[in-house]
C-alpha positions as CSV (number, residue, x, y, z in Angstrom):
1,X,-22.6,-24.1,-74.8
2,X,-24.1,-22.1,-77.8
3,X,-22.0,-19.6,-79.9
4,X,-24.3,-16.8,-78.1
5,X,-23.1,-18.5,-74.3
6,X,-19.0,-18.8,-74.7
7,X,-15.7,-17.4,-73.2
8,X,-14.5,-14.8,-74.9
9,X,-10.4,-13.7,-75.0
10,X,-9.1,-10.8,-74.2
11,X,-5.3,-9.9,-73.1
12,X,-4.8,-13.3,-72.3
13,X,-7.4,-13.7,-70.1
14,X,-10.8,-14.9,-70.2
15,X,-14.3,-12.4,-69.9
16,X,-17.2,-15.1,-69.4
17,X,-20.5,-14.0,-71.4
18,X,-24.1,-15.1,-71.8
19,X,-26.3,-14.0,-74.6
20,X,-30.1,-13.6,-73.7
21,X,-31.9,-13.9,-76.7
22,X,-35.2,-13.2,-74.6
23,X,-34.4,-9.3,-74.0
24,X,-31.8,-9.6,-76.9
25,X,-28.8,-8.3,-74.4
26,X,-25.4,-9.8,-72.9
27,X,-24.2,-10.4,-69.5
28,X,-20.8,-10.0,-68.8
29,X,-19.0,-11.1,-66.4
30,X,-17.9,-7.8,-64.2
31,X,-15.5,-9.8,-61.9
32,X,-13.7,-10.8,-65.3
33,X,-13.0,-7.0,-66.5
34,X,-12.4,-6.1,-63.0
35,X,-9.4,-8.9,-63.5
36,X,-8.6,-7.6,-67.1
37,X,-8.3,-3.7,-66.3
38,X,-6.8,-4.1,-62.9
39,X,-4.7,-7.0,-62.9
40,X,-6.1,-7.8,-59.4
41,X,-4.7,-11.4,-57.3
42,X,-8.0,-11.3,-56.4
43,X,-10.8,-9.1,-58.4
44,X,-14.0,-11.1,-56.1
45,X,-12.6,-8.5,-52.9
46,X,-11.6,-5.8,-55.4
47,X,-15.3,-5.3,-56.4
48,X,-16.6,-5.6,-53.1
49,X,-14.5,-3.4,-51.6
């Protein structure tokens, strides 16, 4: 894991992130935020519902 491809911390909880230096932009993690802003049991069912 490079310092660009890490876990980052937020509220106690964890947002999972991936640099791509290619088209210079991130990927985060949507299921993680979901988790984060809605406190969810289980975020997966939140977003697909």
């Amino acid at each position: 894991m490079t310092k660009k491809d890490k876990i980052k911390i937020f509220e106690d909880s964890t947002i999972r992130t991936v640099w791509d230096s290619d088209n210079e932009k991130w990927y985060i993690s949507i299921v993680d935020v979901i988790s984060v802003l809605t406190e969810s049991a289980n975020p997966q069912v939140y977003w697909r519902v």
